[in-house]
C-alpha positions in Angstrom: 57.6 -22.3 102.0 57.8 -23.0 105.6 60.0 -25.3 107.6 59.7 -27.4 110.6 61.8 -29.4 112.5 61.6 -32.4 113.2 60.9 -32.7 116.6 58.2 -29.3 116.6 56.8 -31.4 112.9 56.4 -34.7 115.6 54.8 -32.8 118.0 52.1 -30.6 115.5 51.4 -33.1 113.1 48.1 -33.2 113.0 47.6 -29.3 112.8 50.5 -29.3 109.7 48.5 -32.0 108.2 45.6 -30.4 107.8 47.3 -27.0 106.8 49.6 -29.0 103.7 46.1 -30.5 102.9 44.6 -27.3 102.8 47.7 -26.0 100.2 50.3 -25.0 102.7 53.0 -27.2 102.2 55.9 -27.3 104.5 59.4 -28.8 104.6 60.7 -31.0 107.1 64.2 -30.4 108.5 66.9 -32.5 110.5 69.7 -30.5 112.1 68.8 -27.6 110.1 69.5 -30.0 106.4 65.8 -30.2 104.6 65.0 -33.8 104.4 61.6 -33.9 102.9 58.6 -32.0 101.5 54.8 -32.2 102.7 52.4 -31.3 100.4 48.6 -32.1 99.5 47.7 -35.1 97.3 46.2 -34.1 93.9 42.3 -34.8 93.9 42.1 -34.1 97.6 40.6 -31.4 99.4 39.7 -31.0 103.0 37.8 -28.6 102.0 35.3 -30.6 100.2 32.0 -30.8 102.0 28.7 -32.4 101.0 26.5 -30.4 99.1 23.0 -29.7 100.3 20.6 -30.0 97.7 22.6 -31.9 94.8 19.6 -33.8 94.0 17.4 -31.1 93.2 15.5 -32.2 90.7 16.5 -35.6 90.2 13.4 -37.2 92.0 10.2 -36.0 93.0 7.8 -36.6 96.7 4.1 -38.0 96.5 1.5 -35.4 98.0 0.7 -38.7 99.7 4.2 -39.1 101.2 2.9 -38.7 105.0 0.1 -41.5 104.3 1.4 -43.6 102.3 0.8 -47.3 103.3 -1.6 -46.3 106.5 -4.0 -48.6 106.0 -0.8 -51.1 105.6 0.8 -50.0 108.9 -2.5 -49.7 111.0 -3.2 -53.1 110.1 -0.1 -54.6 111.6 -0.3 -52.6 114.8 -3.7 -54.0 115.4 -5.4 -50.2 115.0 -8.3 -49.2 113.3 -8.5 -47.1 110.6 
């Protein structure tokens, strides 16, 4: 396990961050005396991404999709049919 001073931990944070979130966890040091440990919460990823396509499936799309309600909509724009 790696560690980081303090001051170089102050000035990376963000970049160790996301490293101990991606399951790299570091140790933070003061004076060269380890004072505390980084490490991902359980559950969390930031990894995790949406998934394209979950719904697959689930629902399906009228063959009408593209018309649906026209004569609806041309009537409140004023445009004949």
């Amino acid at each position: 396990m790696r560690t980081v001073n303090i001051h170089d931990a102050k000035t990376h944070l963000s970049r160790l961050v996301e490293e101990a979130a991606k399951g790299e966890s570091f140790v933070i040091a003061k004076a060269g005396r380890p004072m505390v440990k980084v490490t991902a919460l359980e559950g969390t990823s930031a990894s995790t991404t949406r998934r394209i396509g979950f719904m697959a499936g689930e629902f399906t799309v009228p063959d009408d999709f593209d018309r649906w309600a026209a004569d609806e909509i041309a009537e409140m724009f004023g445009a004949a049919k």
